[in-house]
N, C-alpha and C positions, 0 to 999 in steps of 0.2 A: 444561729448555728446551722440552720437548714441553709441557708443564705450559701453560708460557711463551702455547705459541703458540695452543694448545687458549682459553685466558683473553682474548686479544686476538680470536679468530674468534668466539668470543661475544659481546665488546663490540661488535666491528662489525656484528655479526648483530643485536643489539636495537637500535644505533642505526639499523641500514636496516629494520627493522619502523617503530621510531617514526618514522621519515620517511615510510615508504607511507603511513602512518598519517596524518599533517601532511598529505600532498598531494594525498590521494584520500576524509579522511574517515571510510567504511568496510572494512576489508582483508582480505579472503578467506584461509581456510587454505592456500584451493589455489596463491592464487597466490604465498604467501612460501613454499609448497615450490619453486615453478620457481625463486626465487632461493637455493636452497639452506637454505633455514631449517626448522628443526625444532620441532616437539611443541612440547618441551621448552623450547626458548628462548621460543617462548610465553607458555607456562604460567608461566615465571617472570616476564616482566614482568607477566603478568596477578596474582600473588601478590607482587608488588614497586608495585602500583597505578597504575603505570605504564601500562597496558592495560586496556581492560574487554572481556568478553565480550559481545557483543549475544545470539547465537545459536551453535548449534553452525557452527565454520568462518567467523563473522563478529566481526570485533573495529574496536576505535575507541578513541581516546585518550578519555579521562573529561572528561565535562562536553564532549563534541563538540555543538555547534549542527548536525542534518543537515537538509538541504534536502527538499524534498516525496518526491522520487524517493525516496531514500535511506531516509525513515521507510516508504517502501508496502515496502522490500525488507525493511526490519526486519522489518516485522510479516509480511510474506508467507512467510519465512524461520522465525519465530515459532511464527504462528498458520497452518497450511498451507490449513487448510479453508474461516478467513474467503474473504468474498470484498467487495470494495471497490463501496460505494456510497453513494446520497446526492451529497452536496457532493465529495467525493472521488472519487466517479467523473468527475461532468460535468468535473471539473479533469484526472481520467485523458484524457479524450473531449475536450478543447482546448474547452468549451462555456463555461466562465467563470474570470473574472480575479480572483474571488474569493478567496484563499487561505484554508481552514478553519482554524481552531484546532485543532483535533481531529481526525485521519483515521475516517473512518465504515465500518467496517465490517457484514457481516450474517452471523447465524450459526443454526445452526438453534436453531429453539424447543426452552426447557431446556438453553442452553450459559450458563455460567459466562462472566462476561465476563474476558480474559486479562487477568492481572496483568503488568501491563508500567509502568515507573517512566519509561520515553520510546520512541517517543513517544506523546502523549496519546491514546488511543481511543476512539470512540466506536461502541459496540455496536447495532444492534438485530436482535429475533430474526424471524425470516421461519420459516413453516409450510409443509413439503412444496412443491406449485410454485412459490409466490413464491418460496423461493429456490432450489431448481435449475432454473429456467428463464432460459435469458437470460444466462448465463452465458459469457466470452468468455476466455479465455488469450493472454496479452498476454507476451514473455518479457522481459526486463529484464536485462543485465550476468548472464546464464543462472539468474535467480530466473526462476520461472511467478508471476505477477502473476494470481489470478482478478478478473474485476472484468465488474459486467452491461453488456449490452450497452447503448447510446443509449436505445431506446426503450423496454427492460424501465428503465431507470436515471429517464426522465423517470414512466415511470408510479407508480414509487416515490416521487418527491419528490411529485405530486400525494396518494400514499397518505398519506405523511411531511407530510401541507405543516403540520399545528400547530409541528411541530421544528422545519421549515426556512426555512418563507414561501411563501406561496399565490404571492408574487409572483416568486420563485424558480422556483418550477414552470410557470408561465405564460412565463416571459421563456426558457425553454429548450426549451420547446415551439416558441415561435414561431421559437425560433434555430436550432433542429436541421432544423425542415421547412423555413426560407427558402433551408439552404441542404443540402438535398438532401441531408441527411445521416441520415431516419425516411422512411419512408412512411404512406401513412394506415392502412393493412393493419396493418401491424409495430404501431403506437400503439393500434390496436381489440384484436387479439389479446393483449398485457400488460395494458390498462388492464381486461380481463376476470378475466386471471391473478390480479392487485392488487387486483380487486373496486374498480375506479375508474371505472369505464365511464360513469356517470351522471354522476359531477362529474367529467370530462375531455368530455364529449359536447359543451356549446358552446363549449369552447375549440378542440377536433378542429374543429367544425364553422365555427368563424370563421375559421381558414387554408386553407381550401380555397377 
């Protein structure tokens, strides 16, 4: 009978993970402990294929499609030290409607790019300031999200623009200062950082 009941609070116990699971996408370890779930019930649907493991504490039904947010917690979760930029930040910074294929992160020079099978990333490596300067903590469903700031992020895409498009960099320049959201100070101090300061000087100098 104990047997009995022990076999029934496990079924019910994997089927309310696979439903977190169904309704939210990504499901934290912490929170199927508040509902009473264990380790172990886990671990077995995850060795049952029923579950995949993203990260330590982070799980998803297999073959889950996740949304923008949800791939920056993967990877932040992941990779702790990337930090998000490029295409992926101005989308972090509400600057375009773009959606990347690829999240862009930057890591220091001489980092291995992370093997990760979803979602798709895209690496580049930053040297000493360019990448710890500029750098912002954004918290996310209680992931730290690192990702640069506006106008260390615009000075990049200018450094970046063969990747990304000169024309990218230009339409976010003008979109960040029209609406008050760089100043011309902040834009001259990165675009130094970035060794951009000549090829940002007439674009700086035609919105003022």
């Amino acid at each position: 009978m104990y047997h009995n009941l022990n076999m029934k609070t496990e079924v019910n116990n994997k089927q309310k993970v696979l439903q977190m699971a169904r309704k939210t996408g990504v499901v934290r370890m912490s929170d199927l402990t508040k509902e009473g779930i264990t380790r172990a019930t886990v671990s077995r649907l995850v060795s049952e294929n029923k579950l995949e493991k993203l990260a330590t504490g982070l799980y998803c039904l297999p073959e889950t499609e996740f949304s923008e947010k949800e791939s920056l917690i993967i990877i932040a979760s992941r990779v702790p030290q990337a930090v998000f930029c490029l295409l992926s930040a101005l989308q972090i910074h509400d600057l375009t409607t773009q959606l990347p294929r690829k999240v862009w992160i930057a890591m220091p020079k001489g980092s291995h790019t992370p093997k990760m099978d979803y979602p798709p990333v895209k690496m580049v490596q930053y040297s000493d300031e360019a990448f710890s300067e500029g750098i912002e903590i954004i918290e996310s469903d209680n992931i730290k999200l690192r990702v640069y700031n506006l106008a260390k992020t615009i000075a990049d895409c200018f450094k970046h623009r063969n990747k990304i498009g000169l024309d990218v960099a230009i339409e976010a320049l003008k979109e960040a200062y029209s609406k008050n959201k760089v100043t011309v100070d902040e834009l001259w101090h990165y675009s130094k950082i970035c060794r951009v300061a000549n090829v940002m000087r007439p674009y700086i100098e035609a919105i003022q």
